[in-house]
N, C-alpha and C positions, 0 to 999 in steps of 0.2 A: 093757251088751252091746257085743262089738267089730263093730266092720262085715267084711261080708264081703270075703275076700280079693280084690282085682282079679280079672278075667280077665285074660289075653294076650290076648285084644281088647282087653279097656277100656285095657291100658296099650299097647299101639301106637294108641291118637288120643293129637291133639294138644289144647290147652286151650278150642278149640271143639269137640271131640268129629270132625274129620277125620281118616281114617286118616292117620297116622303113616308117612312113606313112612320106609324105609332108605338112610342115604346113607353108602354107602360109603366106605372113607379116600381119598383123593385118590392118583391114580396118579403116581409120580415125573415129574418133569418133564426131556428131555433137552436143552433149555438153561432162559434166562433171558430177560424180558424180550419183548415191551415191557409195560411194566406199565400194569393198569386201575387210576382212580385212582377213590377213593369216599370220597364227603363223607358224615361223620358229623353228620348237621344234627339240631337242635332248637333254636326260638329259646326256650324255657324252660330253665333251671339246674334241675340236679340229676336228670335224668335217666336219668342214666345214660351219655353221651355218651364222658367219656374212659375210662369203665371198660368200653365194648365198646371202642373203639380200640385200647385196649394188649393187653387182653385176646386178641380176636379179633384182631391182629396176632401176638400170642405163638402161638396156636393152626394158625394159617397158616404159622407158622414153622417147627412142629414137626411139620409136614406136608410139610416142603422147599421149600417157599415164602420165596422172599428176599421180607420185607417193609420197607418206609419207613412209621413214623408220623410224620406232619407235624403239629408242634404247632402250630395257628394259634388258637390263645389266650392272650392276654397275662396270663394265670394261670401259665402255664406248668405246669401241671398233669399235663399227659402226661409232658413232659419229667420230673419230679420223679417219677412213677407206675414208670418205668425206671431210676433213680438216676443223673438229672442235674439239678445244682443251676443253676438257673436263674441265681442270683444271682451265680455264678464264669465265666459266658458272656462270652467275649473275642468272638465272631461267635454272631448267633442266627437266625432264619428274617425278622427286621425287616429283620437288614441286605441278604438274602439277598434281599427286594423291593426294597428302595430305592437299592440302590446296584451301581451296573452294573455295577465292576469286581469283588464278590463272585458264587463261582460257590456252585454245591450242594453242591460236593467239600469246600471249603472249611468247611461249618458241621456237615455230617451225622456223626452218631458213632455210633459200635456199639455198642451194650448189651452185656449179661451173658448175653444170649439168643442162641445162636445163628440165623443170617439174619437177625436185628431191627435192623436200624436207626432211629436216631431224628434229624429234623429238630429241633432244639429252640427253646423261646421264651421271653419271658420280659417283661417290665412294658413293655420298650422298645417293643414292638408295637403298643399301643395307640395309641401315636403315629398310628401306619402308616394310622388311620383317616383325619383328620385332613389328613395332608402328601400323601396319593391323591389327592385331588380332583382338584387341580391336574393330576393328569399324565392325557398320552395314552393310551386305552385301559388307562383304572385298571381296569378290571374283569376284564385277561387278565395283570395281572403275575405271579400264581402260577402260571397254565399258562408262562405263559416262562421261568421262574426252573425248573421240575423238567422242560422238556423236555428236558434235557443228559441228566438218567440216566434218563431213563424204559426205555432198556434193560440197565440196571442189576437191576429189580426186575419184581416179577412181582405185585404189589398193594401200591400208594401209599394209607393210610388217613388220611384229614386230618382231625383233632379240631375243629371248629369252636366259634367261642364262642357264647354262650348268645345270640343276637341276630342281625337278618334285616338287617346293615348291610352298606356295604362291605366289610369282609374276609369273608364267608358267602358275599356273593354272589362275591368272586372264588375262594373256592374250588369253589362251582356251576358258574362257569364254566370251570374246570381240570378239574372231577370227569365219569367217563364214566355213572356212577352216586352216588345215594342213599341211605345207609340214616339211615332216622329211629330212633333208639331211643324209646319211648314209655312214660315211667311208669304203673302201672296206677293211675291215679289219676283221675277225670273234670274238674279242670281242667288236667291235660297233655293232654287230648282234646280239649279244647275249641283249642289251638290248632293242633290237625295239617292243620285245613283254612287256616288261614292260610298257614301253612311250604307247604305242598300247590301254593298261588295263587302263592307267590315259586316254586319251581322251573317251574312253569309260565311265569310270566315270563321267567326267564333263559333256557328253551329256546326259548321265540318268540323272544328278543331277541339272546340270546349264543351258546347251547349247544346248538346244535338235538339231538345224538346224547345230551344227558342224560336217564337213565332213572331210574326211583324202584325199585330194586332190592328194599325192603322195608322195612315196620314193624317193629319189633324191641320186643314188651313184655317191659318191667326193672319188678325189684322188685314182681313177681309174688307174690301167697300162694293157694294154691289153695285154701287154707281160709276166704276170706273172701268174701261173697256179692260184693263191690265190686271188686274183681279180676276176677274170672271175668265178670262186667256189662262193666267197662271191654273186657276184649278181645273178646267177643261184639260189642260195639256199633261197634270198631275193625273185627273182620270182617264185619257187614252193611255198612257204610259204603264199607270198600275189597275187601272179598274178597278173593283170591290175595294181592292186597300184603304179609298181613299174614303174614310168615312162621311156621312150623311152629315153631323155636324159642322158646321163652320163658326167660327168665333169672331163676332167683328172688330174692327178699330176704335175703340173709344179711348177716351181721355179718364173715364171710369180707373179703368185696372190700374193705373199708376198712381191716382187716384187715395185708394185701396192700400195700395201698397204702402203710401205713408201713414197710413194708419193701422198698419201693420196688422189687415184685414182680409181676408175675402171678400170677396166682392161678393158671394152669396149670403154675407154677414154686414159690408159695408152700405151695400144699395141690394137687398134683396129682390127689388121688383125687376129690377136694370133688367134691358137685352141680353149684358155680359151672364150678370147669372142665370138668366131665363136657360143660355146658351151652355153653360157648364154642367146643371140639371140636365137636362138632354144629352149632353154628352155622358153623362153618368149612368144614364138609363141607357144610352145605345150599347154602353159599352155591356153594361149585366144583359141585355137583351141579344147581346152576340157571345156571351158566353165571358169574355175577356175580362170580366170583374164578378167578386160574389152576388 
């Protein structure tokens, strides 16, 4: 037997069954800058983290949003995600913390995407944990290092690495917001109240104006009872946080990624970017991007 066709109800809610608000395209912007800057955090791998970054950078872009992604992963993963080889970096975002005389102008390069810019990184970073300590107010060197163009851009997205260390926390304390990407999975649930307790931290101690802009569930399957649980249990837990978009699981984004693409540039029609456009609009239509 087939199941009966949706209503236009049933498909304006979202995956908790909330109406589905409409969010409009984003209205042109008559300049630039200064830009809000949002940390992409989850201390679990494989979340989904740098594939909303580039993503929803490329999706902000094509809405006339000049964006910065900042790769602050010595993966250099973002970097590579936009086709830039980590490995041929004469300056990267390490040196870009650690040494006075390099400014932002000097390391940022332009993609293939128009408005995108990328901050790039690469193995050297790791270091960067390590040779922090030692310095003064190690916890604000990423806000120092991108006040030079912050009117430049009009949404700074910084790829964090999978870990609640030093460079996390100095990007918390750079970032004006949050978004958590959260696998639909119940041990990436299990730590969103931890990550939850460090931004909390850094806003009593560092960041007082940091806000948690939203949960973002990836690798989504509507057809699996453990899915549709996980984000139910994410919105009893936090409610509104949990935004309206959801990102499904395709074979798409990785996809993409070899081809060192967005998905809104490698398969423009796809659900994935159907899904990042929306997220793009939710987030200007909540205030949380220009």
């Amino acid at each position: 037997m087939f199941a009966p066709a949706a209503t236009e109800a049933e498909e304006r809610r979202d995956a908790v069954g909330r109406e589905l608000p409409h969010f409009p395209d984003p209205a042109p912007l008559a300049g630039h800058g200064p830009a809000r800057i949002i940390a992409m955090c989850n201390q679990k791998g494989g979340v989904g983290k740098t594939t909303t970054t580039i993503n929803l950078g490329a999706a902000l872009a094509e809405y006339g949003r000049r964006v910065l992604l900042v790769d602050f992963d010595p993966q250099g993963a973002a970097s590579v995600g936009v086709g830039v080889n980590p490995h041929e970096l004469e300056l990267s975002v390490y040196n870009l913390i650690m040494e006075r005389t390099v400014q932002a102008t000097d390391v940022i390069r332009e993609t293939t995407i128009e408005n995108l810019d990328v901050l790039p990184a690469n193995i050297d970073l790791s270091a960067a944990e390590v040779q922090l300590v030692g310095e003064v107010a190690r916890e604000s060197v990423l806000a120092r290092a991108l006040r030079p163009v912050l009117d430049r851009y009009d949404v700074i997205l910084v790829d964090c690495q999978p870990s609640l260390g030093l460079l996390t926390v100095n990007a918390l304390t750079a970032a004006h917001g949050v978004l958590i990407p959260l696998e639909c999975e119940f041990f990436a649930l299990r730590g969103v109240a931890l990550l939850v307790e460090t931004i909390e931290k850094v806003r009593d101690r560092l960041n007082p104006g940091l806000e948690i802009d939203g949960i973002l569930p990836t690798m989504y399957d509507s057809r699996t009872l453990h899915s549709r649980e996980v984000v139910a249990r994410v919105h009893e837990a936090f409610g509104s946080t949990l935004l309206h978009t959801v990102i499904g699981r395709t074979v798409k984004f990785p996809d993409a990624s070899v081809a060192a693409e967005p998905i809104t540039a490698y398969a423009p029609n796809h659900p994935g970017a159907v899904a990042y456009r929306q997220l793009a609009r939710e987030l200007v239509a909540r205030g949380d991007a220009a």
